[in-house]
N, C-alpha and C positions, 0 to 999 in steps of 0.2 A: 560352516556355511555349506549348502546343497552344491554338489560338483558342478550343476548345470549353470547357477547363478555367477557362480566363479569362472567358469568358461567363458559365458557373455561379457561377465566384467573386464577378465582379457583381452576380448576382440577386440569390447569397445575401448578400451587403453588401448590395444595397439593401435587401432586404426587413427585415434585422434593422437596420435605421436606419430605416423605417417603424415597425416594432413599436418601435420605443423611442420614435419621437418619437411614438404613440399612448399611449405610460406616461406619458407625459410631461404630452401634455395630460388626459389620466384627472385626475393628479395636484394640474395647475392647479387645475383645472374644480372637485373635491374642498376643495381650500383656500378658492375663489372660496365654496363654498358653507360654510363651515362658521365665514366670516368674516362672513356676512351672510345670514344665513337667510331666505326670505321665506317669508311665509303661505301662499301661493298653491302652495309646493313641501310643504307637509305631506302626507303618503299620507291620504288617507280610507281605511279600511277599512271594506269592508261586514259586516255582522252576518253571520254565518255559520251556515245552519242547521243544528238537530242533528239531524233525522233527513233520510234521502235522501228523500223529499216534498217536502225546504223548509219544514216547519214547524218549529217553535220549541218549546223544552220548556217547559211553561206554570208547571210547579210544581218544584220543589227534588227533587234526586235524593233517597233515605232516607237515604244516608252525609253527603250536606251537611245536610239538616236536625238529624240527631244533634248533630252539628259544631258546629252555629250556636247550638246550645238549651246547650252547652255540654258535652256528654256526648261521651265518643270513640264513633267509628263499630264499630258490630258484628265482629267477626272472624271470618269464614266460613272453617272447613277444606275443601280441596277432596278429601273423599275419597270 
């Protein structure tokens, strides 16, 4: 077989023997975690603001206040 063609065929064996033994440790690494959880790996999520200011909505939209008082939300036609 041509040197060249044999070279490529290398690369590309190693490189999918690379990418597998990267599945591979994904895979560990996943088991490691979900066999022993730690505190310290829980995501904090920041509160996320609702208008693009960063400010916060301070009062209950109308369709959740409806909602919560017990009454369904209004039905608006869009015409």
């Amino acid at each position: 077989m041509h040197p060249e063609i044999l070279r490529e065929l290398a690369a590309q064996r190693g490189q999918e023997m690379r990418a597998q033994a990267h599945q591979g440790a994904l895979a560990r690494m996943s088991r490691r975690r979900r066999r022993r959880p730690d505190a310290a790996d829980t995501l904090a999520m920041p509160a996320i603001p609702d208008y693009v200011d960063g400010s916060f909505r301070t009062e209950p939209a109308a369709d959740q206040a409806a909602s919560e008082a017990g009454q369904a939300p209004a039905v608006r036609d869009a015409a």
